[in-house]
N, C-alpha and C positions, 0 to 999 in steps of 0.2 A: 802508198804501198801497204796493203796486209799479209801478216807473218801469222799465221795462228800454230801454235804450238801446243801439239798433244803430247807431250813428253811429262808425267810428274815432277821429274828429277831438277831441282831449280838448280842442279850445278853441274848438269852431266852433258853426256856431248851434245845432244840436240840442243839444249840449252847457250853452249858456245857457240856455234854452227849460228843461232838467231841473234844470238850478241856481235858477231862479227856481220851479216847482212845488214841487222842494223844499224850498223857503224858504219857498212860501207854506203846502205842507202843516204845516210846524212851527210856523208862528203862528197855526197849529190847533190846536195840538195833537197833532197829528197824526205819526206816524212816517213814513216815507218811506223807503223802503230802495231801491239802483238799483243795476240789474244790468247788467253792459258786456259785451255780447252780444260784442265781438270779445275778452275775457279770457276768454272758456268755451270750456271742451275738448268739444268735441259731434261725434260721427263722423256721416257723413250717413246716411239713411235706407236699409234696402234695398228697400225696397219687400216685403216680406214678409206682409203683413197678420195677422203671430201677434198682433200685440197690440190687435187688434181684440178677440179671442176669450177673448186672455189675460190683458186690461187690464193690460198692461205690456211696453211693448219687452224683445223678446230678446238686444239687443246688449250689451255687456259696462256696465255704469252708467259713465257719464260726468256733464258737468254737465245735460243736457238732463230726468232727471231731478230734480235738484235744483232748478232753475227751474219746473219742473210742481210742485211743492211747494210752492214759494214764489206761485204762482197760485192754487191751491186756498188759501192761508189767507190771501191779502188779502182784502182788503173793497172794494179800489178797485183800478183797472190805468191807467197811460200807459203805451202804447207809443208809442216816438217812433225817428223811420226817419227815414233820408236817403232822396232817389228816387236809384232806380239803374237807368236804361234805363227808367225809367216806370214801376218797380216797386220793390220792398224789397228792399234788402240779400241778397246770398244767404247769409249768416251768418244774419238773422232767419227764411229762409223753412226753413233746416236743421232750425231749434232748433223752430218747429214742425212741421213734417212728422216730428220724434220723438215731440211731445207729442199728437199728434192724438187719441190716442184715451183722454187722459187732460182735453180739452175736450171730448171729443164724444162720445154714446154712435147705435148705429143702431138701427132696430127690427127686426122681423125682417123689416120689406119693404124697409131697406136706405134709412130713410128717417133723416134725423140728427137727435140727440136734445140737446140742448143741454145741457151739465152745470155750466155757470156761472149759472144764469137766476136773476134778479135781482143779480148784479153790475150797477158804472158803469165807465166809461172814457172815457178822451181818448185821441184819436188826433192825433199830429205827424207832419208831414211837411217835407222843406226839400227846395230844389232851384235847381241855379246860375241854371234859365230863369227870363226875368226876368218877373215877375207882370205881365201876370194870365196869361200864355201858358204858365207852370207850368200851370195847371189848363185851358187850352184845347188844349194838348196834352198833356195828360194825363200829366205829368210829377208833380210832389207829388201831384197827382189821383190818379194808377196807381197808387203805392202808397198812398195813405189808401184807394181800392180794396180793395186788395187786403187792407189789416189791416180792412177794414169785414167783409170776407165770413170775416176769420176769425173775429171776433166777435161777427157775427150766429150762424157755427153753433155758436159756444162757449154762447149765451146772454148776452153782455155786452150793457147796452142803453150806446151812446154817444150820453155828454152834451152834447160838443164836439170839433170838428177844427180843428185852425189847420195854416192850409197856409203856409210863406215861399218866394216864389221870389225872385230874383237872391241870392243866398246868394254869387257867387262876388265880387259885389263891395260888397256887403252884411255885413260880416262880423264886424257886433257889430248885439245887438240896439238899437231903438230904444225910448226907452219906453213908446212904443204896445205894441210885441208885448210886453214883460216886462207891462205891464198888460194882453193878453190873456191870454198864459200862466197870470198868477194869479186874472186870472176862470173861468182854464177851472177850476183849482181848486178854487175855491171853488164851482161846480155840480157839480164831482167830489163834495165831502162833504157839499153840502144833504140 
């Protein structure tokens, strides 16, 4: 299982939220490995579309590669994202706009071919708005959005989303969410 986490904050909620899956993945059995999206060297995209053609960016390897590596050999994905303006992280949305075309194949009508199908996934989200106006303004909502539509054209079917909002005065989990966290889990490996 990969857990990559865009979150800064090495104590805040997204940060518990991936301490508890990976807790629960390991009394699974289960491996868990988590990748800290703001520790990878990833140049942004040029927009060049060679690695459409080339199935592989042209830009010098960095880590953005090695994380598309680590996608293709799990068997399970959390992405877990802070909202940022109503959306992801711009560190998460770098690292894919590198890997796009190592989720996604097109056909020749330019229509997108999914290269993950039958993978699972959870998608997290947290945000300081305070619930339920997180998701009525489209705050943890934007960005579960926005990891839904990279998932759908990757192929990943997701199992579960947990959205947290007041996060700014909220800031240790309850053990409600530590027990949704490890439900979503455990639907991650059925």
């Amino acid at each position: 299982m990969l857990i990559i986490n865009a979150s800064p904050r090495k104590k805040g909620n997204i940060a518990q939220m991936v301490a508890e899956m990976s807790e629960e993945a390991k009394n699974h059995g289960v491996e868990a490995e988590v990748v800290e999206v703001q520790n990878l060297n990833v140049r942004p995209c040029m927009g060049c579309m060679q690695c459409r053609s080339k199935r592989r960016c042209v830009l010098p390897e960095d880590d953005a590669g090695h994380v598309l590596q680590q996608i293709r050999e799990c068997e399970a994905l959390v992405i877990a994202a802070p909202c940022y303006w109503g959306n992801i992280p711009g560190t998460l949305k770098v690292l894919f706009d590198r890997i796009v075309y190592g989720m996604m194949d097109e056909s020749p009508r330019g229509y997108p071919i999914p290269l993950h199908k039958g993978k699972r996934c959870v998608l997290v989200s947290t945000s300081t708005t305070p619930w339920p106006l997180n998701i009525l303004f489209h705050q943890s909502h934007g960005a579960i959005r926005a990891l839904r539509e990279i998932c759908h054209y990757s192929g990943f079917m997701i199992v579960a989303t947990i959205e947290k909002g007041g996060t700014k005065h909220n800031t240790v989990l309850t053990s409600r969410e530590k027990a949704k966290c490890r439900k979503a889990i455990r639907k991650l490996l059925a």
